[in-house]
C-alpha positions in Angstrom: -15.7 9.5 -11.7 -17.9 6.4 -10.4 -16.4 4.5 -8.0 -17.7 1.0 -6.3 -18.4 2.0 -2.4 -16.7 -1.4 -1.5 -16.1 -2.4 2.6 -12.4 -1.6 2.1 -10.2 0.5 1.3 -6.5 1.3 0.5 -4.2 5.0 0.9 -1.3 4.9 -1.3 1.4 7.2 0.1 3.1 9.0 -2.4 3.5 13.0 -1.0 7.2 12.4 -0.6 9.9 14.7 -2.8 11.4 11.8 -3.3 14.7 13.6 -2.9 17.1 10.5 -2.8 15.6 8.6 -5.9 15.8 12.1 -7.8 12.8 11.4 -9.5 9.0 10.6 -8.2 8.6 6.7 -6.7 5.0 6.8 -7.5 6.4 6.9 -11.2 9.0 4.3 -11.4 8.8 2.0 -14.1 6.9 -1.8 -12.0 7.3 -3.9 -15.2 4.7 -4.1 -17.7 4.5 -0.2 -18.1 3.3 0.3 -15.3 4.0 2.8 -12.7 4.9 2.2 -8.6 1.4 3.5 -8.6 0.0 2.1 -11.2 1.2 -1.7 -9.8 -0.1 -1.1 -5.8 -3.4 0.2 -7.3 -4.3 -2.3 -9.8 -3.3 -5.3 -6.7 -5.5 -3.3 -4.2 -8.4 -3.2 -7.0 -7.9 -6.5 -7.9 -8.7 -7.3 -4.0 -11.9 -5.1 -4.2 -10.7 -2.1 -2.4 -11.2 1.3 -3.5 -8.2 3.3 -3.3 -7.1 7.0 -2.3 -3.4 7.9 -3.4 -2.0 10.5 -1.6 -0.3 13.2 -3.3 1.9 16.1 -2.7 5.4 17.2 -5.1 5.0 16.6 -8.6 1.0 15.6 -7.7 -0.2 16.7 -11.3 2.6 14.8 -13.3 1.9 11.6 -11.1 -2.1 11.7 -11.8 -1.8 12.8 -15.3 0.7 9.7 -15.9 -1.0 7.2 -14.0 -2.4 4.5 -16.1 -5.3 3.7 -13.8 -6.3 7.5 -12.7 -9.9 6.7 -14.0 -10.4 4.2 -10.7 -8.5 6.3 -8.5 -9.4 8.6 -5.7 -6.3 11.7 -5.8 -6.3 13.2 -2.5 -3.4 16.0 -2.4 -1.2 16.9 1.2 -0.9 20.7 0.9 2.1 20.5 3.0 3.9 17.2 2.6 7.0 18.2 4.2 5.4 18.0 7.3 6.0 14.0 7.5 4.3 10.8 6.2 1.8 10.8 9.0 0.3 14.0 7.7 -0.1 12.4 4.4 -1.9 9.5 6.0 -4.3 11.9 7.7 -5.1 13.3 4.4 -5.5 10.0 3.1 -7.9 8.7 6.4 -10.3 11.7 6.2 -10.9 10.8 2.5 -11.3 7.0 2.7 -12.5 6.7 6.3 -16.4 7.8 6.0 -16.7 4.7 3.5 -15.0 1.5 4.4 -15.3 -0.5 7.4 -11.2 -1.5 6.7 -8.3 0.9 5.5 -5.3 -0.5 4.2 -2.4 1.7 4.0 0.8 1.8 2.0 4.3 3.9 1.0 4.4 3.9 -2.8 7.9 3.0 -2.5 7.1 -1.0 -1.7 5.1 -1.8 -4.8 6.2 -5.8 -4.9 3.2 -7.1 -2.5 0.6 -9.7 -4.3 -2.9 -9.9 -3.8 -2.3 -13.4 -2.4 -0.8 -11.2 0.5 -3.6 -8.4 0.5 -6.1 -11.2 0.5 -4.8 -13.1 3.9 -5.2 -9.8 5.3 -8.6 -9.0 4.4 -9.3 -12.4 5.1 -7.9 -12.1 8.9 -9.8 -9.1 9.8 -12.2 -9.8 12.1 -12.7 -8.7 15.5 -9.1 -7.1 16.1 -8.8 -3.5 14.8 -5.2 -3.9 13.4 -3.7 -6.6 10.6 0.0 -6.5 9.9 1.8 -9.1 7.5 4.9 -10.7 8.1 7.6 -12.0 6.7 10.2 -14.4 8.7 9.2 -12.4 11.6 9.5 -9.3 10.6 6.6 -6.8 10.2 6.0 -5.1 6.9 3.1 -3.4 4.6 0.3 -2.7 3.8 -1.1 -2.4 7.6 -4.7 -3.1 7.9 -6.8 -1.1 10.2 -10.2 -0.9 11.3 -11.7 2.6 9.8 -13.0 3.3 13.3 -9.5 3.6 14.7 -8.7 6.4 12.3 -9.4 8.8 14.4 -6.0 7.3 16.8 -3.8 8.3 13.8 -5.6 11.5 13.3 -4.5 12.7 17.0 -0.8 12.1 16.2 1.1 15.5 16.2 3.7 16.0 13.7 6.6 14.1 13.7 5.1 11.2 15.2 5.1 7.7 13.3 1.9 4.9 12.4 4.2 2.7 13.9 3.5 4.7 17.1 -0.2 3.6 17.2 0.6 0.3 16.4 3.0 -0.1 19.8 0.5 1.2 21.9 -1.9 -1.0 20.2 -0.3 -4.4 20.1 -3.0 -5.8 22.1 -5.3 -5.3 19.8 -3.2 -6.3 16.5 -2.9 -9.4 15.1 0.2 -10.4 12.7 -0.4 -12.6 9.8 2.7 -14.4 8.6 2.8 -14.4 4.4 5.4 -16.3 2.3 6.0 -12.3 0.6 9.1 -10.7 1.0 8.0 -8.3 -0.4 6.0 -6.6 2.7 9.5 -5.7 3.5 10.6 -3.4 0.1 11.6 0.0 0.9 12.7 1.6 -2.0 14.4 4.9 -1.6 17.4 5.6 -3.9 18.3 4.1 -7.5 20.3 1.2 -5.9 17.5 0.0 -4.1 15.5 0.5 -7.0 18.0 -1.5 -9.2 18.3 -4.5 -6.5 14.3 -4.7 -6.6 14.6 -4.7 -10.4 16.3 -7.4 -10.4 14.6 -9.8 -8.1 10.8 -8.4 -7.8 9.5 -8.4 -11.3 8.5 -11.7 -12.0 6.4 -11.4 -8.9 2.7 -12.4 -9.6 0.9 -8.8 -10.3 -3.1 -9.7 -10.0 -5.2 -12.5 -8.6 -5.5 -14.5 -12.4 -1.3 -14.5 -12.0 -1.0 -15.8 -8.6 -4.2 -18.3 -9.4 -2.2 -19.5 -11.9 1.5 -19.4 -10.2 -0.2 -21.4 -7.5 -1.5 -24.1 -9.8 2.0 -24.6 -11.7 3.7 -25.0 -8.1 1.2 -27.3 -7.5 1.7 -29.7 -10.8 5.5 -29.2 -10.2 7.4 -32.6 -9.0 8.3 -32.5 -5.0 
């Protein structure tokens, strides 16, 4: 595979048995057929990012279904039970040694637009950690200075990203984005019926919100 060696960088976390949902989030149908996966990698693309998805359960039926496996790094968690955090350590030690900026993601909140990935890249500058969000309310993908991976890879198990970020608040800046969809959290098939409904006429690349913008733009006030 030839990839672009691009400044950033996005992990995709999708290790989880997804035991609630009763089938794999990373495959869940985004609209278009396209996976979960397949919608969070083509935005973070889109943005110029190359991206790392990290795999555990059902890791060969996710990569062999993905759409866009050709631009795709798979890293695999051998032990994915062990907790998120040790999924985004698998995912740092593959994506940190090449990016200046790591973005980092739960498969399960596949709504956010590039519009959204975009203000974040654009705020990165001399703070080491970008968080959208929404109302208030802080959501994903965080945004994180590749030199600071080395604070999540000290965290022992059972501890939380969000655990970094609260010691770190100094040094974090929030960006507020008109995207509720920061906030998706998809876990079971009535979360994933509700999001359905509401999240797929969402812009889904940077042509589509170009174009959304321009429309609300032309439309009468």
């Amino acid at each position: 595979m030839t990839l672009a060696t691009p400044e950033f960088a996005a992990i995709i976390l999708a290790a989880g048995c997804s035991s609630r949902m009763g089938t794999p989030k990373a495959l869940l149908d985004a609209g278009a057929g396209a996976t979960f996966l397949d919608r969070l990698a083509g935005v973070f693309l889109e943005c110029g990012c190359a991206v790392y998805a990290v795999l555990g359960a059902d890791a060969e039926r996710i990569a062999a279904a993905t759409r866009r496996a050709s631009e795709i790094v798979f890293v695999l968690n051998p032990n994915p039970a062990r907790g998120q955090i040790s999924s985004l350590q698998c995912g740092l030690r593959a994506a940190a040694p090449g990016a200046q900026g790591i973005f980092f993601t739960p498969v399960d909140a596949p709504g956010v637009g590039c519009d959204t990935v975009l203000a974040l890249k654009n705020a990165f500058g001399a703070t080491d950690y970008v968080v959208p969000a929404f109302h208030g309310r802080r959501g994903h993908p965080v945004l994180l200075r590749a030199a600071c991976a080395g604070e999540f890879m000290a965290l022992p198990e059972g501890a939380t990203a969000r655990d970094v970020l609260q010691l770190r608040r100094a040094a974090t800046r929030l960006v507020e984005v008109p995207d509720s969809a920061i906030l998706d959290d998809i876990d079971d098939p009535a979360a994933y019926a509700q999001w359905r409904e509401k999240a797929l006429t969402r812009p889904q690349s940077i042509e589509e919100c170009a174009a959304s913008d321009a429309a609300e733009r032309r439309s009468p006030r």
